[in-house]
DSSP file (Angstrom, degrees, kcal/mol; ACC not computed):
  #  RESIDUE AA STRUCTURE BP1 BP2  ACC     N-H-->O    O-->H-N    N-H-->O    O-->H-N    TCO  KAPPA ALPHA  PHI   PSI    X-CA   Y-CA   Z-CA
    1    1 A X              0   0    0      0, 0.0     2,-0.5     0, 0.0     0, 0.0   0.000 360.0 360.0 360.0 141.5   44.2   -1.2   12.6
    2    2 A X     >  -     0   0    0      1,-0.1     2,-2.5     4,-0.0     4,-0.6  -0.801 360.0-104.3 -94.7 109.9   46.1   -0.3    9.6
    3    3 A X  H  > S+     0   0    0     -2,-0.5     4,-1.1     1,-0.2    -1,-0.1   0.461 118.4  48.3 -33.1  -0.5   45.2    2.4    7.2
    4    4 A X  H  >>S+     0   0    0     -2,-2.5     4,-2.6     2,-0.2     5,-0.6   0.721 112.0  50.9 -97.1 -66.4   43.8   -0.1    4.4
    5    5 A X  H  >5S+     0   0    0      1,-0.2     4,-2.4     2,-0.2     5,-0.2   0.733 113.5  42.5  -5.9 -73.3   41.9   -1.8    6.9
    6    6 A X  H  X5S+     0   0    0     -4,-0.6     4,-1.9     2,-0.2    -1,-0.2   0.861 120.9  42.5 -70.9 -37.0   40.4    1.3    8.1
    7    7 A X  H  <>S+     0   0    0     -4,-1.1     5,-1.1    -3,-0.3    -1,-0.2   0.897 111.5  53.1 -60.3 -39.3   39.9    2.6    4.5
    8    8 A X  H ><5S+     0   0    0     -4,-2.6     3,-0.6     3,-0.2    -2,-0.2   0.791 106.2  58.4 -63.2 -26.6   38.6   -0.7    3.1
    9    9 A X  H 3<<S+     0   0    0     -4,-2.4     2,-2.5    -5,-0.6    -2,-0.2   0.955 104.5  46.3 -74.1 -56.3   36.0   -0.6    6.0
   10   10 A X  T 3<5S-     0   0    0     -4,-1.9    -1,-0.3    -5,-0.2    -4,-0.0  -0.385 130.4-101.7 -87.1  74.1   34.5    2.7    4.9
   11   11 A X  T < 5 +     0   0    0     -2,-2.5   134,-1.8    -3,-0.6     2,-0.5   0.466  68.1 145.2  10.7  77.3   34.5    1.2    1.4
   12   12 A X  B   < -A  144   0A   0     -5,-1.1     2,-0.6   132,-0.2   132,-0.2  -0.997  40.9-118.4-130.7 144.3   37.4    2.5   -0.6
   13   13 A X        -     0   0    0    130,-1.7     2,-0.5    -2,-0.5    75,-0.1  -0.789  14.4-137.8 -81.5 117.0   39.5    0.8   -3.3
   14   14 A X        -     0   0    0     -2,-0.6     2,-0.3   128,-0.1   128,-0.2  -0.724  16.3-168.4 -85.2  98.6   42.9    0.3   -3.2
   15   15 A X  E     -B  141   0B   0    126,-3.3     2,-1.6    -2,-0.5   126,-1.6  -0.517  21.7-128.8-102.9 122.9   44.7    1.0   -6.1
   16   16 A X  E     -B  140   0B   0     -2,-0.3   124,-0.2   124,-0.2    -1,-0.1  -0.514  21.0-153.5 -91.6 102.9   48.2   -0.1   -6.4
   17   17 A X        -     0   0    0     -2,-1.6     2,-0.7   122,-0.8    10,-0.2   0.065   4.4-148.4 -48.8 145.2   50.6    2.9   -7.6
   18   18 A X  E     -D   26   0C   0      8,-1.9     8,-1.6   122,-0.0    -1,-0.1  -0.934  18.0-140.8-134.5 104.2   54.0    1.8   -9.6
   19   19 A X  E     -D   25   0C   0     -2,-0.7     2,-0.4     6,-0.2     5,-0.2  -0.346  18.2-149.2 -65.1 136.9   56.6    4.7   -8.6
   20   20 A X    >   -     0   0    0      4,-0.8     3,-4.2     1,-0.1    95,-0.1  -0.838  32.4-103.1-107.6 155.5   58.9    5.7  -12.3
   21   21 A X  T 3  S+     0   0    0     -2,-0.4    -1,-0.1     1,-0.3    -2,-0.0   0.785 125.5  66.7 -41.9 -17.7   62.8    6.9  -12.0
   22   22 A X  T 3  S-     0   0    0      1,-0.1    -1,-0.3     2,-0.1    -3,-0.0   0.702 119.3-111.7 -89.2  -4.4   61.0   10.5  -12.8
   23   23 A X  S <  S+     0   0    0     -3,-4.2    -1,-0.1     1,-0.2    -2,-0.1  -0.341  75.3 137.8 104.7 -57.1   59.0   10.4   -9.0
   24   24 A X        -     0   0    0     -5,-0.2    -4,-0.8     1,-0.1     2,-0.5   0.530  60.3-125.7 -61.6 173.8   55.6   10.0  -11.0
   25   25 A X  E     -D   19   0C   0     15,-0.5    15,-3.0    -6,-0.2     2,-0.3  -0.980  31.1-176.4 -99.4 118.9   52.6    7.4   -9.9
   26   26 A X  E     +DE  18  39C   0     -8,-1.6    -8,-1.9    -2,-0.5     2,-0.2  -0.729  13.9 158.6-121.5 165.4   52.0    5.1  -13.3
   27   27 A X  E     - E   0  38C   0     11,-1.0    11,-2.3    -2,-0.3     2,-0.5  -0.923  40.8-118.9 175.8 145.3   49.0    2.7  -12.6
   28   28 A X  E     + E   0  37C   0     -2,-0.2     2,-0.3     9,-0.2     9,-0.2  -0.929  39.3 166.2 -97.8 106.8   46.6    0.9  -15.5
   29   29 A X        -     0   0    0      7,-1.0     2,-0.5    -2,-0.5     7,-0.3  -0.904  40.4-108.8-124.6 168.4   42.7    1.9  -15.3
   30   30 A X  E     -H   87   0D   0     57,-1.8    57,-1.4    -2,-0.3     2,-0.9  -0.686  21.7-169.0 -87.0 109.6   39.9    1.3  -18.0
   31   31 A X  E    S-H   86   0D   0      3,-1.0    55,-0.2    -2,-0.5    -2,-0.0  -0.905  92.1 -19.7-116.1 101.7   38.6    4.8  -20.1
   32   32 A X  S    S-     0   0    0     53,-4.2    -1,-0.2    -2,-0.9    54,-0.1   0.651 128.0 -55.5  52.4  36.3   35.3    2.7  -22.0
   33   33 A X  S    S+     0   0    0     52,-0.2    -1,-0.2     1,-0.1     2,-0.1   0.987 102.7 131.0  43.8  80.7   36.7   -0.6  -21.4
   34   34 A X        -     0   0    0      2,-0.0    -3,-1.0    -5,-0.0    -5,-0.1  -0.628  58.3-130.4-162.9  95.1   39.9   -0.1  -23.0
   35   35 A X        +     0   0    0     -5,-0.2     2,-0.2    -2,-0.1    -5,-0.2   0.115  50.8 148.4 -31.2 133.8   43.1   -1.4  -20.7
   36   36 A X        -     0   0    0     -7,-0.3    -7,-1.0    21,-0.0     2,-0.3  -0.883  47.7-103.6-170.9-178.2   45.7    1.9  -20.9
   37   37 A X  E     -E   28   0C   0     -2,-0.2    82,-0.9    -9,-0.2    83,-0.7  -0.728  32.4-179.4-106.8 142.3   48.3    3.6  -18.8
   38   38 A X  E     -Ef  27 120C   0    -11,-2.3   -11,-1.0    -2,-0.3     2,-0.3  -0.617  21.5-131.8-140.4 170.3   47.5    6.8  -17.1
   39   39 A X  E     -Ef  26 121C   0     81,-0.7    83,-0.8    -2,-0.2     2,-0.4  -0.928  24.9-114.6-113.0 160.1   50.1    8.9  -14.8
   40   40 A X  E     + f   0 122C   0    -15,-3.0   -15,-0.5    -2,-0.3     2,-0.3  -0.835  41.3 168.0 -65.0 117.2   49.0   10.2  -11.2
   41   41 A X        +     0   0    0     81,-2.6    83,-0.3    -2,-0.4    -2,-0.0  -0.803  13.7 179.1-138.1 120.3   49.0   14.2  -11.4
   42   42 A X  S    S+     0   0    0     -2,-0.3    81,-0.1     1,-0.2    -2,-0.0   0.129  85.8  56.6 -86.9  27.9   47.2   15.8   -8.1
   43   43 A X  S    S+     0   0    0      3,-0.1     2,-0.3     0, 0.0    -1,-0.2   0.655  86.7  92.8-125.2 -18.8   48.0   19.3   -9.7
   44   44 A X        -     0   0    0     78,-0.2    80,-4.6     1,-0.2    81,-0.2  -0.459  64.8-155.6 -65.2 142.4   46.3   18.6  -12.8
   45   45 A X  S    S+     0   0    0     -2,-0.3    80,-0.8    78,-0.2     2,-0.3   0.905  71.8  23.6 -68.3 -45.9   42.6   19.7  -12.9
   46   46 A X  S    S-     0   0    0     78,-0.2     2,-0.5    77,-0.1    78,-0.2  -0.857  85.4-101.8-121.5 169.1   41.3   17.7  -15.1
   47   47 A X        -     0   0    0     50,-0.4     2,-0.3    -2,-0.3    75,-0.2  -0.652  44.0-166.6 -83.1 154.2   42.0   14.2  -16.6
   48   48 A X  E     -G  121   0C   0     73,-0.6    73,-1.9    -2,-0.5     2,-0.2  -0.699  10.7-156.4-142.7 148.0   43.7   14.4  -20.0
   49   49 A X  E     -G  120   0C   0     50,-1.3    50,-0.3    -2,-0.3    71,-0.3  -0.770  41.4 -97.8-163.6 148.8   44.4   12.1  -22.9
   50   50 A X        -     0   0    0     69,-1.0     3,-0.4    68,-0.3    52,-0.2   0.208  37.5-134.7 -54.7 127.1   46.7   12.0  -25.5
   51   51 A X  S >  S+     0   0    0      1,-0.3     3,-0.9     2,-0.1    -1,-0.2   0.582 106.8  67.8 -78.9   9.0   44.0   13.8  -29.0
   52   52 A X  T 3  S+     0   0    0      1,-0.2     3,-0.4    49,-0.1     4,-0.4   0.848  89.9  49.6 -93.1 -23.6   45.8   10.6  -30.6
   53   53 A X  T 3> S+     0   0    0     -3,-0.4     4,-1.2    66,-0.2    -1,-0.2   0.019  71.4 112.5-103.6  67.5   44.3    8.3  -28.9
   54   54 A X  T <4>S+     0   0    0     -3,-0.9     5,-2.0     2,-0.2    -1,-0.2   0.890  86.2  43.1 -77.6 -29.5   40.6    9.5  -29.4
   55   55 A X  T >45S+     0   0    0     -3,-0.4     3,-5.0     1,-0.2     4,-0.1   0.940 115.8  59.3 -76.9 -62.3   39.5    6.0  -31.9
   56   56 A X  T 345S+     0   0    0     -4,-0.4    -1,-0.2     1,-0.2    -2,-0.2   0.785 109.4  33.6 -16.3 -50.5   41.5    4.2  -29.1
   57   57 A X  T 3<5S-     0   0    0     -4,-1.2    -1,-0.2    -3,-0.1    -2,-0.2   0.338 108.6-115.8-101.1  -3.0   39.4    5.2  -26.3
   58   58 A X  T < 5 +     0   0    0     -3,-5.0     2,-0.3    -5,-0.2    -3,-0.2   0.893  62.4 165.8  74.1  17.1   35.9    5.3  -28.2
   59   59 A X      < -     0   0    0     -5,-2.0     2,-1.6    -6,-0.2    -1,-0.2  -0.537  38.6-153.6 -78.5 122.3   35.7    9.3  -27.6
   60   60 A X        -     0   0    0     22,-0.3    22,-0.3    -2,-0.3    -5,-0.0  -0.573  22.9-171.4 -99.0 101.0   33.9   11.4  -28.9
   61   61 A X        +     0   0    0     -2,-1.6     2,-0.3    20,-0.1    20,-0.2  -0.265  15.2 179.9 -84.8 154.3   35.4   15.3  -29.1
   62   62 A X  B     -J   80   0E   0     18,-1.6    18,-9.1    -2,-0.0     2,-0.3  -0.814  47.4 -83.3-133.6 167.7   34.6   18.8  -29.9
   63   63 A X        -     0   0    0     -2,-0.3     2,-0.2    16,-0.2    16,-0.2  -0.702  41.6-154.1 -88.6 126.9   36.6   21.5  -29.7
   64   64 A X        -     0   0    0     -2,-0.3    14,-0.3    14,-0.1    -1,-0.1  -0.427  18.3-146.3 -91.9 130.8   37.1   23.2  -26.6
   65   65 A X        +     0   0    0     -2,-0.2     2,-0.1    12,-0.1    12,-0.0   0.173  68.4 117.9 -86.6  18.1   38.1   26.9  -25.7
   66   66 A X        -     0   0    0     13,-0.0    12,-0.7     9,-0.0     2,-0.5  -0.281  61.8-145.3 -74.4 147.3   39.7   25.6  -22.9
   67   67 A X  E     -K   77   0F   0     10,-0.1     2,-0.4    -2,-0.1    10,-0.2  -0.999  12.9-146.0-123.6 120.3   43.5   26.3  -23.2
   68   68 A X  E     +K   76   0F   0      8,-3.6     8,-1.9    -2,-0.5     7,-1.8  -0.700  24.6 163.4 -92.9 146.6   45.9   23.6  -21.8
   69   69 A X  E     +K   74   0F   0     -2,-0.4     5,-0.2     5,-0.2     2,-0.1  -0.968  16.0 110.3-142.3-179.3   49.0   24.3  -20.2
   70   70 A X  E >   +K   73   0F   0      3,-2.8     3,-0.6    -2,-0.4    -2,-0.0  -0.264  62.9  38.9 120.5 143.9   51.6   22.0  -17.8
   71   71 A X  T 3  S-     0   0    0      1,-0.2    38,-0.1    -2,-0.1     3,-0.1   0.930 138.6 -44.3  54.2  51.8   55.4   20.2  -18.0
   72   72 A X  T 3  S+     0   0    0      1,-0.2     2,-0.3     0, 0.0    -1,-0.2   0.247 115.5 120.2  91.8  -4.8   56.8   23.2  -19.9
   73   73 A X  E <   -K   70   0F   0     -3,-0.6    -3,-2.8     3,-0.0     2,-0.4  -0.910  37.5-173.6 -91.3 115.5   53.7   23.6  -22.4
   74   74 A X  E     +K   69   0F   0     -2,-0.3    -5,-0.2    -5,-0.2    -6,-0.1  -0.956  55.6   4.7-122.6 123.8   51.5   26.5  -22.9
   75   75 A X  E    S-     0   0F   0     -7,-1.8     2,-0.3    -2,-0.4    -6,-0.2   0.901  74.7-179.6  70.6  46.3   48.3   27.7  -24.7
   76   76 A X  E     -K   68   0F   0     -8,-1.9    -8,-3.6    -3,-0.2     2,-0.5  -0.647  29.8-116.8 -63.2 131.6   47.6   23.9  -26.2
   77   77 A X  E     -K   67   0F   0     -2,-0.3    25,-0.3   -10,-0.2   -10,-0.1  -0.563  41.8-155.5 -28.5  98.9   44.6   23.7  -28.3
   78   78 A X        -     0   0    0    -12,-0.7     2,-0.3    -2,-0.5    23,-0.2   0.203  27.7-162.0 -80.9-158.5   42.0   21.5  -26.9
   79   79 A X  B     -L  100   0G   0     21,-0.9    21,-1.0   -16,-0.2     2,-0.4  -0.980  22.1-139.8-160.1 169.9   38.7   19.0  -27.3
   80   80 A X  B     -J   62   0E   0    -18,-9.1   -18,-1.6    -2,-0.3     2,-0.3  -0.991   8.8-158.8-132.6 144.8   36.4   18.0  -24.6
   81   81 A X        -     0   0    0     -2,-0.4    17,-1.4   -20,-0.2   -20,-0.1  -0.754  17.7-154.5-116.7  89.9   35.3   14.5  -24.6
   82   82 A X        +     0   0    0     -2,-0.3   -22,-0.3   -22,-0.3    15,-0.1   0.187  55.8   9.1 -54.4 175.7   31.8   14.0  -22.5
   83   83 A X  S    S+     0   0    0      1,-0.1     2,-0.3    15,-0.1    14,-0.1   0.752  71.9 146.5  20.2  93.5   30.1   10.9  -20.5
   84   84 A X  E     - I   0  96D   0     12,-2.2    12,-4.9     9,-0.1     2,-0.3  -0.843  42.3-133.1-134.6 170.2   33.0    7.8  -20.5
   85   85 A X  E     -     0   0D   0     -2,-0.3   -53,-4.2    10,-0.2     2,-0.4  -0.926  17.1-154.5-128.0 134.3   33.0    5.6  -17.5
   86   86 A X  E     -HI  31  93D   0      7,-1.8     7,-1.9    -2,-0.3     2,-0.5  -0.927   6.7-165.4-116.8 144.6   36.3    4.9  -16.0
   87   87 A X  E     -H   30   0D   0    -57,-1.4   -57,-1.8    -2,-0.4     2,-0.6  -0.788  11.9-179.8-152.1 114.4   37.3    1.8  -13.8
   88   88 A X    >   -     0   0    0     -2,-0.5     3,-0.9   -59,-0.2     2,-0.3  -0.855  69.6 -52.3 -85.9  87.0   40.1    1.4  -11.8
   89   89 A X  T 3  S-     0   0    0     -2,-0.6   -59,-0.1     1,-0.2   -74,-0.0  -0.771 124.9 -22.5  70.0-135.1   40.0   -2.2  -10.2
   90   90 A X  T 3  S+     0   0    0     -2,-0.3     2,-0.4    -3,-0.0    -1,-0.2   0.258 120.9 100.0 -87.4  28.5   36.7   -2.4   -8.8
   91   91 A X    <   +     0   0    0     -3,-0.9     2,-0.3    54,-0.1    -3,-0.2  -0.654  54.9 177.6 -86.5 130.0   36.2    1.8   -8.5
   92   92 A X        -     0   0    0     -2,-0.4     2,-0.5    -5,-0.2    -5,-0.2  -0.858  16.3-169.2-142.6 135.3   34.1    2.8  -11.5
   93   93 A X  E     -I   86   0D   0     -7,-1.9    -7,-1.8    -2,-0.3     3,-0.1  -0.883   3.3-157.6-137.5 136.6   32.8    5.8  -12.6
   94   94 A X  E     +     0   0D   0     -2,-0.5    -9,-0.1     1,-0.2   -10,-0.1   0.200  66.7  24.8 -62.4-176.3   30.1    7.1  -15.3
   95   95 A X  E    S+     0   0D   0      1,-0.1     2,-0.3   -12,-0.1   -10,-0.2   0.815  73.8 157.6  53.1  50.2   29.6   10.1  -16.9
   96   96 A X  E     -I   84   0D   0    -12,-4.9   -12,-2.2    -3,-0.1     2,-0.4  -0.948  39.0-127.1-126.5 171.5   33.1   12.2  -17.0
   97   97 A X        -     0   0    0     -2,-0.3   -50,-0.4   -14,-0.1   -15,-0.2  -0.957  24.0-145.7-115.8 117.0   34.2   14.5  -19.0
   98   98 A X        -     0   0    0    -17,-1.4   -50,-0.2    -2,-0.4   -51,-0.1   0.279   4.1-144.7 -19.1 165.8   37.6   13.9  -20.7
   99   99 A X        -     0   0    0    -50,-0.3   -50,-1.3   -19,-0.1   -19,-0.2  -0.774  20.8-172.4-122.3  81.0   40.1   16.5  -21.5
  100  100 A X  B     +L   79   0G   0    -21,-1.0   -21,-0.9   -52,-0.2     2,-0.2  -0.816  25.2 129.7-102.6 148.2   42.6   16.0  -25.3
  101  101 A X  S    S-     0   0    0    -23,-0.2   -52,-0.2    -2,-0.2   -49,-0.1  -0.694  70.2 -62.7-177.0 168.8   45.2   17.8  -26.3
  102  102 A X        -     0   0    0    -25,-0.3     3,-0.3    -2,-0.2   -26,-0.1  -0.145  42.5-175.6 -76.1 144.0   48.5   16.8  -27.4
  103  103 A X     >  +     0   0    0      1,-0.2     4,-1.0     2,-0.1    15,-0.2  -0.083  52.4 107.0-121.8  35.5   50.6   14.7  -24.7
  104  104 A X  H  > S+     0   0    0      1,-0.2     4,-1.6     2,-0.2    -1,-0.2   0.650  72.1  57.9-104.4  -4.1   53.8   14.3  -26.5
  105  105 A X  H  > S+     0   0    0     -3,-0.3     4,-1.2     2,-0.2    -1,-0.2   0.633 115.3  45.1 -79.9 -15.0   55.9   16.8  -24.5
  106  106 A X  H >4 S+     0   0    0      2,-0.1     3,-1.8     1,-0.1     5,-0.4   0.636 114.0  47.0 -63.4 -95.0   54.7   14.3  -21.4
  107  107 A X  H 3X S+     0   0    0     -4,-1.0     4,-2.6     1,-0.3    -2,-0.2   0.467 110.7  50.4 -12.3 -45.0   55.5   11.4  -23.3
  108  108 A X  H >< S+     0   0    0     -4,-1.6     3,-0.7     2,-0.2    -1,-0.3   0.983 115.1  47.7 -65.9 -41.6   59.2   12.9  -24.5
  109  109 A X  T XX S+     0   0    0     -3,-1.8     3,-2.6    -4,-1.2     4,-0.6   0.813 111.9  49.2 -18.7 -93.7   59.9   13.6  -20.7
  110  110 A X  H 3>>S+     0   0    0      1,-0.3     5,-2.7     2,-0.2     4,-0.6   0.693 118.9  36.3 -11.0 -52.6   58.8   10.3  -19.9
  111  111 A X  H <<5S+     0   0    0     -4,-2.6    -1,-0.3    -3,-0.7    -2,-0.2   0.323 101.6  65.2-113.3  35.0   60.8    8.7  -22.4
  112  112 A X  H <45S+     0   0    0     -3,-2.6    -1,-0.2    -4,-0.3    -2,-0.2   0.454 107.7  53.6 -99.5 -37.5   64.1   10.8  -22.5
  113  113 A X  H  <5S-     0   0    0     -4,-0.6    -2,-0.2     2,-0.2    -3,-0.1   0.538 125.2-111.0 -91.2   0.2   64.1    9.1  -18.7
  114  114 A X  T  <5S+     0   0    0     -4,-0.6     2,-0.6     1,-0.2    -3,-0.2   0.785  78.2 128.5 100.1  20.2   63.7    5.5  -20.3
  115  115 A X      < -     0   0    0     -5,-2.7    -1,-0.2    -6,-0.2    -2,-0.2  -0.846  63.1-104.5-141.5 109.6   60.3    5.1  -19.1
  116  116 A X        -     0   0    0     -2,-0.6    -5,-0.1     1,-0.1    -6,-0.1   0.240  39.8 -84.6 -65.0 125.4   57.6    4.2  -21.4
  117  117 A X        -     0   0    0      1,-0.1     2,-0.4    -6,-0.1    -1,-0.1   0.352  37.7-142.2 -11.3 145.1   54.7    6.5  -23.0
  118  118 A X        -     0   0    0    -15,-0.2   -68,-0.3     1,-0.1   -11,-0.2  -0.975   7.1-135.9-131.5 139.5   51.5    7.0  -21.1
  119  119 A X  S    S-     0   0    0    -82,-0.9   -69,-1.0    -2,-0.4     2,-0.3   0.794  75.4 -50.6 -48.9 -29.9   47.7    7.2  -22.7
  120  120 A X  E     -fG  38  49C   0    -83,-0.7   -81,-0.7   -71,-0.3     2,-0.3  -0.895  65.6 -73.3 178.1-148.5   46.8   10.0  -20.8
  121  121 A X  E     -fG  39  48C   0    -73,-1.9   -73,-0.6    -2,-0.3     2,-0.5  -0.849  22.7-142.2-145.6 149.4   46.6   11.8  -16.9
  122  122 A X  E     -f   40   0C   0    -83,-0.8   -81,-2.6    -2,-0.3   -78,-0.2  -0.947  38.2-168.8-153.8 103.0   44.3   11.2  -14.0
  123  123 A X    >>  -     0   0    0     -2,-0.5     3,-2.7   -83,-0.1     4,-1.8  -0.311  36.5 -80.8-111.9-173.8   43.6   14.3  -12.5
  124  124 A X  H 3>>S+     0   0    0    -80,-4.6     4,-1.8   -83,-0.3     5,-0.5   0.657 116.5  66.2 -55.4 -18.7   42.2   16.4   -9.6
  125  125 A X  H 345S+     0   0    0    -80,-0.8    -1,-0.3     2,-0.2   -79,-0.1   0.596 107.1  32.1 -80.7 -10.5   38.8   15.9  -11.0
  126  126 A X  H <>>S+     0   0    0     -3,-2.7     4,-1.0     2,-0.1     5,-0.6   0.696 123.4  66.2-104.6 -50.0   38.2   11.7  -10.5
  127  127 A X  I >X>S+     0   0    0     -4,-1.8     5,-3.7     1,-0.2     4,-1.6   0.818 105.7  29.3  11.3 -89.0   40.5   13.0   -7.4
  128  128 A X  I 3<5S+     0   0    0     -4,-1.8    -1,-0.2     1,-0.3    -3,-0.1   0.865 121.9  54.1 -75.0 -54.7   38.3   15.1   -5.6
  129  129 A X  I 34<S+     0   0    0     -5,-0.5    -1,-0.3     1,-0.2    -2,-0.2   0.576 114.9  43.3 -77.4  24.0   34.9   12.8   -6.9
  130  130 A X  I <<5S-     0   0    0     -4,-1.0    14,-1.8    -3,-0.8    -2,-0.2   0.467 111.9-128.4-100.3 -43.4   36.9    9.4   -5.4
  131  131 A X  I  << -     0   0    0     -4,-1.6    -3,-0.2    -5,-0.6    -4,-0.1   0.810  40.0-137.4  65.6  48.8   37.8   11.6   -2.1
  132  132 A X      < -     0   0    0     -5,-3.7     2,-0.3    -6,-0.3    11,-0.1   0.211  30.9-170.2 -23.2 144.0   41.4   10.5   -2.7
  133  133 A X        -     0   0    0      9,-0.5     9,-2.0     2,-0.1     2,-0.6  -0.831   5.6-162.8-144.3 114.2   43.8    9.3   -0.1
  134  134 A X  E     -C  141   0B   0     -2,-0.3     2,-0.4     7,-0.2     7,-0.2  -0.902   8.0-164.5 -66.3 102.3   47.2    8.8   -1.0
  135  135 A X  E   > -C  140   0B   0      5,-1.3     5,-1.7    -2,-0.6     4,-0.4  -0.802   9.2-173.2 -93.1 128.2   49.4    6.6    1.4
  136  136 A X  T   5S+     0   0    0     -2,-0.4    -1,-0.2     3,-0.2     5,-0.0   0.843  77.5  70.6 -84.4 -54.5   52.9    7.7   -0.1
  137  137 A X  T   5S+     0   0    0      1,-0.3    -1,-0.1    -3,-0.1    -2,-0.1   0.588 113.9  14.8  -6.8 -57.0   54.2    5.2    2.1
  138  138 A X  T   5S-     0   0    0      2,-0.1    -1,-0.3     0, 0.0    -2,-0.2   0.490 103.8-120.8-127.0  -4.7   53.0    2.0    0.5
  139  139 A X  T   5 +     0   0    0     -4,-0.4  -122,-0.8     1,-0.3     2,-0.3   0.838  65.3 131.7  73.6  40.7   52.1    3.7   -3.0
  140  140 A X  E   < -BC  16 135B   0     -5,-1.7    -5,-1.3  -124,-0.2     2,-0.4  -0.722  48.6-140.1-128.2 160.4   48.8    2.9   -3.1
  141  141 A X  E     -BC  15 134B   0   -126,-1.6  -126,-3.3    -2,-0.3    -7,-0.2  -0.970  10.4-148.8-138.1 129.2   45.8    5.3   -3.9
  142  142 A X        -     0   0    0     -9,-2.0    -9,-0.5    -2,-0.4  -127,-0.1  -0.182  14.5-178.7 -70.9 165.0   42.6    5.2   -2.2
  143  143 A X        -     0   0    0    -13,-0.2  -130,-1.7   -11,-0.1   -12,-0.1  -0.435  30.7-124.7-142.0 125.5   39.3    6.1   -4.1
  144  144 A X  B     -A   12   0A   0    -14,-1.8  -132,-0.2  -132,-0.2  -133,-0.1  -0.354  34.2-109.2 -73.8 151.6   36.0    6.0   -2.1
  145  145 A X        -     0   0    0   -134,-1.8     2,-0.2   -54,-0.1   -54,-0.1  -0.170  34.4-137.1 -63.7 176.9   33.3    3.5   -4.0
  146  146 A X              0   0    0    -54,-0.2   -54,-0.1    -3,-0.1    -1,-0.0  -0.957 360.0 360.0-120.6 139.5   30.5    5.8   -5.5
  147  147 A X              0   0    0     -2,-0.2    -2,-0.0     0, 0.0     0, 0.0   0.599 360.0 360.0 -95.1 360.0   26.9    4.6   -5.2
């Protein structure tokens, strides 16, 4: 039996990861029914998007005392955006809480290597509530259903 097998029997969805020249995991999931492009990062804590696309994503923010840092950026100004539903394929979940602050030192990375903007970050927190499995192997990411 094959590891999707055996994960698709104890019900998780198998989400297919799209490796970029930089290493990263890019993959498309839905933040309030609205299509956009996320990256994989298991070292971020929470998930993040870009405070420009808050009308995009239907969000609603306050301001946060939350400090962001990561990918050479430190002591960003934040917002917190409560209760969105994400859905990755058939994986969905209610009720998270968002992260904004400004993503455009990702983005230059990202596109200094040729490799096109992303809406935001998909972090240890849908992680940890999926019980992620990440087969490196075939590039796929696992997320157990939620009831």
């Amino acid at each position: 039996m094959s590891l999707r097998q055996f994960l698709e029997q104890k019900d998780y969805e198998r989400i297919k990861l799209n490796t970029t020249q930089t290493g990263h995991y890019k993959f498309c999931l839905f933040l309030n029914n609205v299509k956009g492009t996320f990256i994989l990062d298991t070292g971020a804590s929470n998930t993040c998007v870009d405070l420009n696309a808050i009308d995009q994503y239907n969000l609603f923010a306050i301001d946060s005392d939350i400090k962001a840092a990561g990918a050479g950026a430190i002591n960003m100004m934040t917002q917190i955006s409560s209760d969105n539903t994400i859905k990755i394929n058939k994986w969905k979940c209610t009720g998270v809480d968002i992260v904004l602050f400004d993503l455009s030192h990702v983005n230059t990375a990202l596109i200094d290597h040729e490799i096109a903007a992303v809406d935001g970050i998909m972090g240890a927190d849908i992680l940890n509530l999926g019980k992620a499995i990440i087969d490196y192997d075939k590039n796929c990411l696992y997320l157990k259903r939620l009831k």
